[in-house]
Wavefront OBJ file of the C-alpha trace (Angstrom):
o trace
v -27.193 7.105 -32.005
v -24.346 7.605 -29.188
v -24.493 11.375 -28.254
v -21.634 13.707 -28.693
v -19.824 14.723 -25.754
v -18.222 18.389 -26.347
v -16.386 20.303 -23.823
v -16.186 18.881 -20.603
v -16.949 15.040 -21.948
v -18.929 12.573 -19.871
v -18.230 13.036 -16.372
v -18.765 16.676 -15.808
v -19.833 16.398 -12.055
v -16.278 14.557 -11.224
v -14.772 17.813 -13.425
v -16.616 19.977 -11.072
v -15.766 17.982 -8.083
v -12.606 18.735 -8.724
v -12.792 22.314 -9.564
v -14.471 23.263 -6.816
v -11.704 21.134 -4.160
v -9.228 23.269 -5.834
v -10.729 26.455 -4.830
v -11.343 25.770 -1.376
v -8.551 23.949 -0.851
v -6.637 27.310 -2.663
v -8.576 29.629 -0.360
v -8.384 27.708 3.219
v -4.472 27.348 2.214
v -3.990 31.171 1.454
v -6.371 31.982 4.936
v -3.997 30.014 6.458
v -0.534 31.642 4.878
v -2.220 35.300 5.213
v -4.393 35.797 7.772
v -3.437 36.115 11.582
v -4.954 33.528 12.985
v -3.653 31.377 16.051
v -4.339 27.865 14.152
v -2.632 29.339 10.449
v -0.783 25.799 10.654
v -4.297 23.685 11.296
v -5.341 26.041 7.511
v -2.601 25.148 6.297
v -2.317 21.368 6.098
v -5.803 21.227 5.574
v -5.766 23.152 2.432
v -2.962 21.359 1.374
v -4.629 17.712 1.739
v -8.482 19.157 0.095
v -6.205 20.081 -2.849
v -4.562 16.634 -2.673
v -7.899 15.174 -2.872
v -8.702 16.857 -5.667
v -6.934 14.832 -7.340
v -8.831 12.060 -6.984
v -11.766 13.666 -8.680
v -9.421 14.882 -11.650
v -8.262 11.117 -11.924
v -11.871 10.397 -12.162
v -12.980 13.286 -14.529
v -10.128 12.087 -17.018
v -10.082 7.962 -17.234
v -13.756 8.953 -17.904
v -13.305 10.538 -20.763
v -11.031 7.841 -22.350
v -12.196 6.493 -26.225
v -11.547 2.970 -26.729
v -12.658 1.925 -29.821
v -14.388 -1.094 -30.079
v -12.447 -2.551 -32.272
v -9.968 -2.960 -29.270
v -12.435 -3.822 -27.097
v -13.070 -7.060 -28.590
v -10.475 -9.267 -26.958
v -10.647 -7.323 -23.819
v -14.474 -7.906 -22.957
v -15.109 -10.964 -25.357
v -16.989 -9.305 -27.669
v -17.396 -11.901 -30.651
v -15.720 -10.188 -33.827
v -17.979 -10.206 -37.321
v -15.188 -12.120 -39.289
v -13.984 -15.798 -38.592
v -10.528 -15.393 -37.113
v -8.562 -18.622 -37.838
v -7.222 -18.824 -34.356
v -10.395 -17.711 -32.501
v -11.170 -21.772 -31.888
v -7.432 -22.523 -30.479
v -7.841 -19.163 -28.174
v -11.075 -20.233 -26.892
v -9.706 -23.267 -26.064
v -6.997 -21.820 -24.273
v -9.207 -19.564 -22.440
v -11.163 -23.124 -21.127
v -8.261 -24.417 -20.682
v -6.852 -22.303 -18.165
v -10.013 -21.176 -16.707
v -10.659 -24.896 -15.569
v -6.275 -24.847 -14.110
v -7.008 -21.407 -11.947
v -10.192 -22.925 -10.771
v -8.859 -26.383 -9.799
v -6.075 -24.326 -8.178
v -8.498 -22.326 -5.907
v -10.720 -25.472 -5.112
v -7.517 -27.239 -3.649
v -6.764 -23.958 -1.574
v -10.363 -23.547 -0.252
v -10.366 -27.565 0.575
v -7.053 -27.960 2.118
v -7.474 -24.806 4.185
v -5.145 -22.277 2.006
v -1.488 -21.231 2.406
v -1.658 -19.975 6.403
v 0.761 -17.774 8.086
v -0.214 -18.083 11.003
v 0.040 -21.563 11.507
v 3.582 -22.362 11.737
v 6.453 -19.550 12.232
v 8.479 -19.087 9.277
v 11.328 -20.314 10.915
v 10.215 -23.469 11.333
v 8.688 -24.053 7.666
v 12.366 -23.538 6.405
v 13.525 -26.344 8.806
v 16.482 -24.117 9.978
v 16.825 -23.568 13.857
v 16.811 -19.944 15.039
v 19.477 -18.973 17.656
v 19.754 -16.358 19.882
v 22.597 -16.333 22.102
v 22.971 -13.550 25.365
v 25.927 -13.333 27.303
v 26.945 -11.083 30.027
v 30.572 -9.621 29.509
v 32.150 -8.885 33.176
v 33.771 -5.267 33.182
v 37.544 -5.634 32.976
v 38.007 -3.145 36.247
v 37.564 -4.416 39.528
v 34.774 -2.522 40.871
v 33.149 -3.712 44.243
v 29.651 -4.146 43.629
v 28.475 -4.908 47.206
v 27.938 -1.335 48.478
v 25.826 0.554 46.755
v 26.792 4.361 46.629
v 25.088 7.235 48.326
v 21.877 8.025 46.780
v 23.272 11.936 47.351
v 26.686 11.108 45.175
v 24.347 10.190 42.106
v 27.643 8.547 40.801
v 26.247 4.779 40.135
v 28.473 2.638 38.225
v 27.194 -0.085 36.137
v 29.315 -3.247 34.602
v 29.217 -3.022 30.618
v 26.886 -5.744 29.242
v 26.599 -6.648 25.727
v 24.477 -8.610 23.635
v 25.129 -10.959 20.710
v 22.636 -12.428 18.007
v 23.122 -14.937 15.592
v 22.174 -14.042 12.208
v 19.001 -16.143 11.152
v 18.580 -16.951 7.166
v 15.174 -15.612 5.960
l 1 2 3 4 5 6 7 8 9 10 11 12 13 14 15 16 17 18 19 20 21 22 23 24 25 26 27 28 29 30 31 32 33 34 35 36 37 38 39 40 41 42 43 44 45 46 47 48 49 50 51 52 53 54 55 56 57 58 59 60 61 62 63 64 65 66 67 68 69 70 71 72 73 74 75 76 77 78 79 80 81 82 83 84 85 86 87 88 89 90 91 92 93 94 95 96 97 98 99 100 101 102 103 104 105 106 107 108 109 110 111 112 113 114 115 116 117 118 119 120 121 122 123 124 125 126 127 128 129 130 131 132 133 134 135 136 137 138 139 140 141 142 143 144 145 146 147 148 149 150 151 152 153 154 155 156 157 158 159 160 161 162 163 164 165 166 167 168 169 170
């Protein structure tokens, strides 16, 4: 006989877990808003993330307490139903069937070494060059650039320089 789960269903420590994150999460967060402390932002934040992990134990606490019938659970885990379906033979042979494809699929990965980034850049596997073209532009002014200025004038000229890429497909 399965036992009967009232109240709080199965998982009440992850329920209590998740109670008790809320409150002191809730009561570092309001020390933190109310009291005058020096580090009221350090409270803050970190009453703000214990709440946020609270909801991890609420998230457990409630796909916990989910009823699946068994009747649905059938397919899922491959429980073996009490009346002959007709198609149960052609889905068990699919199952096979593609049970034996995945695995033949991994095999050749694990014996040819697997798909590998970092063998070969991804420029290269597409077959397309990549180029990347600089060029100095001259400034249009004539500017002597064989003295160099007082260090005291602080008024250092440079010649404009720009740089140009060539789009690369991806």
């Amino acid at each position: 006989m399965e036992p009967d789960y009232r109240g709080l269903g199965r998982c009440v420590s992850c329920f209590w877990l998740a109670v008790v994150f809320d409150i002191v999460g809730l009561v570092v967060l309001l020390v933190g808003v109310f009291v005058n402390v020096f580090f009221y932002d350090l409270l803050i934040y970190a009453g703000a993330i214990v709440i946020f992990l609270s909801l991890i134990w609420w998230v457990f606490w409630y796909s916990g307490n989910i009823e699946v019938p068994p009747a649905e659970l059938e397919d899922d885990v491959g429980l073996l139903k009490n009346n002959k379906d007709p198609l149960s033979g052609i889905r068990g042979a699919v199952r096979r069937l593609s049970s034996r494809m995945s695995s033949s699929i991994r095999n050749s990965f694990r014996r040819n070494g697997g798909p590998s980034s970092t063998r070969t850049p991804r420029a290269q596997k597409s077959g397309l060059p990549v180029a990347v073209v600089m060029a100095t532009m001259t400034p249009q002014e004539n500017i002597p650039h064989s003295s160099v200025p007082a260090v005291t004038d602080c008024d250092v000229e440079m010649p404009h320089t720009t740089t140009e890429i060539s789009p690369t497909s991806t």
